[in-house]
C-alpha positions in Angstrom: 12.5 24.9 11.3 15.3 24.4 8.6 16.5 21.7 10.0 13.0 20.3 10.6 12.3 21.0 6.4 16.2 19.6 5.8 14.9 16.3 7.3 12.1 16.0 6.4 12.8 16.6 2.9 15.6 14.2 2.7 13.2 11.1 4.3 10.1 11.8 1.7 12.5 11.6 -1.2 14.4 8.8 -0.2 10.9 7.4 0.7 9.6 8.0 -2.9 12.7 6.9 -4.8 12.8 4.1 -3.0 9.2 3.4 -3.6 8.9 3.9 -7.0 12.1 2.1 -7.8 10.9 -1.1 -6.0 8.0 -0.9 -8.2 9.0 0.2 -11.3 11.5 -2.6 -11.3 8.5 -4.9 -11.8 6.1 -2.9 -13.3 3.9 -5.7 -14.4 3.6 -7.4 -11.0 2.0 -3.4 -9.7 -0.7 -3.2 -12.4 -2.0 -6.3 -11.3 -2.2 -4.9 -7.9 -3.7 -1.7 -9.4 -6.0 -4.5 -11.4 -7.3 -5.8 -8.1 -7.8 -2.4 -6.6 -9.8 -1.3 -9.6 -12.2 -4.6 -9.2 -15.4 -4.2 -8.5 -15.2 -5.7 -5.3 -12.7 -2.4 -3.9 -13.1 0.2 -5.7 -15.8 -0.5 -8.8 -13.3 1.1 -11.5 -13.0 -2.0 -13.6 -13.3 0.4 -16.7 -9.5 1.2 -16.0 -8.3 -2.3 -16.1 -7.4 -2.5 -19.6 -5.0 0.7 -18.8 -3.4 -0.8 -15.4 0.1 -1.2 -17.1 0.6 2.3 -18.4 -1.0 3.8 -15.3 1.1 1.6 -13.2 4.1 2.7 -15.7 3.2 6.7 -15.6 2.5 6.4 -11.7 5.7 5.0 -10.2 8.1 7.4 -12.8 6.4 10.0 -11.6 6.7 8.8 -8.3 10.5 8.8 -8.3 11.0 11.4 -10.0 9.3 13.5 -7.5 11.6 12.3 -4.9 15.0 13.3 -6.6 12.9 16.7 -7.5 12.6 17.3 -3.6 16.0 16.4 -2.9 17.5 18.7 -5.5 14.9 21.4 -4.7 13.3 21.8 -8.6 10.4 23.4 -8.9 9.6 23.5 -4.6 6.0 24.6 -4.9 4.8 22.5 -8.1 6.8 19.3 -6.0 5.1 19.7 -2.7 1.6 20.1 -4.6 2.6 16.8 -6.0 3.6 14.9 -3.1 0.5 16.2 -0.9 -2.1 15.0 -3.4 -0.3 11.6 -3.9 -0.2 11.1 -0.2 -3.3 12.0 0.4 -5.0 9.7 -2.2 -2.7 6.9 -1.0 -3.6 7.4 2.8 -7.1 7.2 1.9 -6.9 4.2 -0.2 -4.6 2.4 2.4 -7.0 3.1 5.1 -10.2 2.3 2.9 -8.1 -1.2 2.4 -7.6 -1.9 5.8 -10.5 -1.2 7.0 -13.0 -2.6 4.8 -10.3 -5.5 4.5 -10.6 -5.3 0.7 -6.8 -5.5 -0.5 -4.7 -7.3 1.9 -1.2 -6.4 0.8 -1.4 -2.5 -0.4 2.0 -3.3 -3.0 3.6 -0.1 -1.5 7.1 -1.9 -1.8 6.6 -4.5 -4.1 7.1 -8.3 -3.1 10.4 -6.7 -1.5 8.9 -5.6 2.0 5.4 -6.9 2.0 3.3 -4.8 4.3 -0.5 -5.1 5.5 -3.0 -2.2 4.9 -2.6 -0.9 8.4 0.8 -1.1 8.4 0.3 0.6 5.0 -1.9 3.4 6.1 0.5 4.2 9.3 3.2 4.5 7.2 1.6 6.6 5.1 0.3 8.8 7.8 4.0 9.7 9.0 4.5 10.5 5.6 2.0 12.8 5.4 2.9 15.0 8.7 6.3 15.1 6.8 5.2 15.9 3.8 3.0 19.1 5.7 5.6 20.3 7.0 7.5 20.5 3.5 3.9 22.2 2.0 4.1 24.9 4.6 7.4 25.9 4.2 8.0 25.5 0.9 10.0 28.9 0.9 12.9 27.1 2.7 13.2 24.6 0.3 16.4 25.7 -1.4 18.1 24.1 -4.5 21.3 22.2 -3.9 22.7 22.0 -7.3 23.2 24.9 -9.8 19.4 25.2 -10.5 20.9 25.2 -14.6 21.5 21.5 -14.4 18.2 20.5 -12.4 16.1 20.1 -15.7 19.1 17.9 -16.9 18.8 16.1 -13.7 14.9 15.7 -14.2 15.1 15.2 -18.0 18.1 12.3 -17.4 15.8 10.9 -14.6 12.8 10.4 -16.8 14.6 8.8 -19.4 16.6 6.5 -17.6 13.2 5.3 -15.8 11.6 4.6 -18.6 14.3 2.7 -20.6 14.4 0.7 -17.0 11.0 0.0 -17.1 11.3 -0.7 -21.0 14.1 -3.6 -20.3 12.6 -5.4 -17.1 9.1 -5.8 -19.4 11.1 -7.0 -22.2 13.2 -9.5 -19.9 12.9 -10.0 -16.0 13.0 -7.7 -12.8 16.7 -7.0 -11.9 16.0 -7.6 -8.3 13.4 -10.3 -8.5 11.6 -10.6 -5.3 8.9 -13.0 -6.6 8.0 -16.2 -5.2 8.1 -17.7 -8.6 12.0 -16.5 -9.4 14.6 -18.3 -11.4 15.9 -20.7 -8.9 13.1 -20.9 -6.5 11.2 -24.5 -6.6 7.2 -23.9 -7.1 6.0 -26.6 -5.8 7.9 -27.1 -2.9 7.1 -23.6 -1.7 3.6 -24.5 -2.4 3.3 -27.1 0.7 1.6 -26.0 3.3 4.1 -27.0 7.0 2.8 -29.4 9.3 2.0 -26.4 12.0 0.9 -24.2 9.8 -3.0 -23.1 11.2 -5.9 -25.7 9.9 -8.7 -24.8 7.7 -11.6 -24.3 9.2 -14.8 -25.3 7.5 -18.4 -24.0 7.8 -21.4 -25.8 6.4 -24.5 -23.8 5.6 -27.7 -25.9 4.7 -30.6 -24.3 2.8 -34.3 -26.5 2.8 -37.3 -25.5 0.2 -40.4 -26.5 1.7 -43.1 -26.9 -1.7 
């Protein structure tokens, strides 16, 4: 079972650093997904709009922060709390995604490795079996480091994540994944190729008898 927790703890942090780097390195591009999740059309919490950016901002430090926390073994029982309630809201909104078909690319990693909602939600699920396992045996989580330094660790992490968010809203993404890059030409990605699938058009006529 050590060995199980060992694993499984190294693959959910990795997983949430990895995560919340991806996305905090374009912060801006994630609260417009947030913006489209909050629409009425998904979830009707359009009241939350204006704040996207600093809830986008807040959700993806804390996101990878949480992952070097597990990793380094801080605070075990507040960090498994943590992760459990963030996977369980993001399994729930991946899986109300796909299968309502309201957000077609959940924005888990960014523009980097676009994946659909049900791609999404399976991912997510794994996560959550590994993220279990971690909640029920929290006691084996030990600390790696000389638990003196972890709330350096912690405090360092935070600071450095926000002054990383602070320069790629002041200037550009350091790993831009965007179709609209420096170097990309707009409107030549913008043709549609010859065998690309053909629109398909319905009519629909409506008569008013007086």
């Amino acid at each position: 079972m050590k060995l199980l927790v060992g694993i499984s703890r190294v693959l959910v942090g990795v997983l949430f650093i990895f995560s919340g780097f991806i996305k905090l390195n374009d912060p801006l591009g994630f609260s417009y997904k947030l913006q489209e999740y909050f629409s009425p059309e998904v979830l009707g919490l359009e009241f939350l709009v204006p704040y996207s950016l600093v809830i986008a901002i807040i959700l993806v430090v804390f996101e990878l922060v949480v992952g070097i926390m597990i990793l380094i073994g801080y605070l075990p029982k507040f960090t498994v709390w943590s992760l459990l309630l963030m996977i369980v809201f993001f399994t729930f909104l991946t899986f109300y995604s796909a299968y309502f078909n309201k957000v077609t690319d959940c924005g888990c990693f960014g523009d980097a490795i676009p994946l659909t909602p049900w791609q999404s939600f399976i991912k997510d699920v794994i996560l959550l079996i590994f993220i279990l396992i971690l909640f029920f045996n929290r006691k084996l989580i030990t600390p790696v480091l000389n638990p003196i330094s972890h709330r350096w660790i912690i405090f360092l992490s935070f600071m450095l994540s926000f002054w990383f968010c602070y320069h790629v809203l002041m200037h550009l993404p350091v790993l831009d994944f965007r179709a609209y890059k420096i170097g990309n030409n707009i409107p030549e990605l913008m043709e549609v190729p010859e065998d690309a699938q053909k629109a398909v058009y319905e009519y629909e006529w409506t008569f008013l008898h007086n």
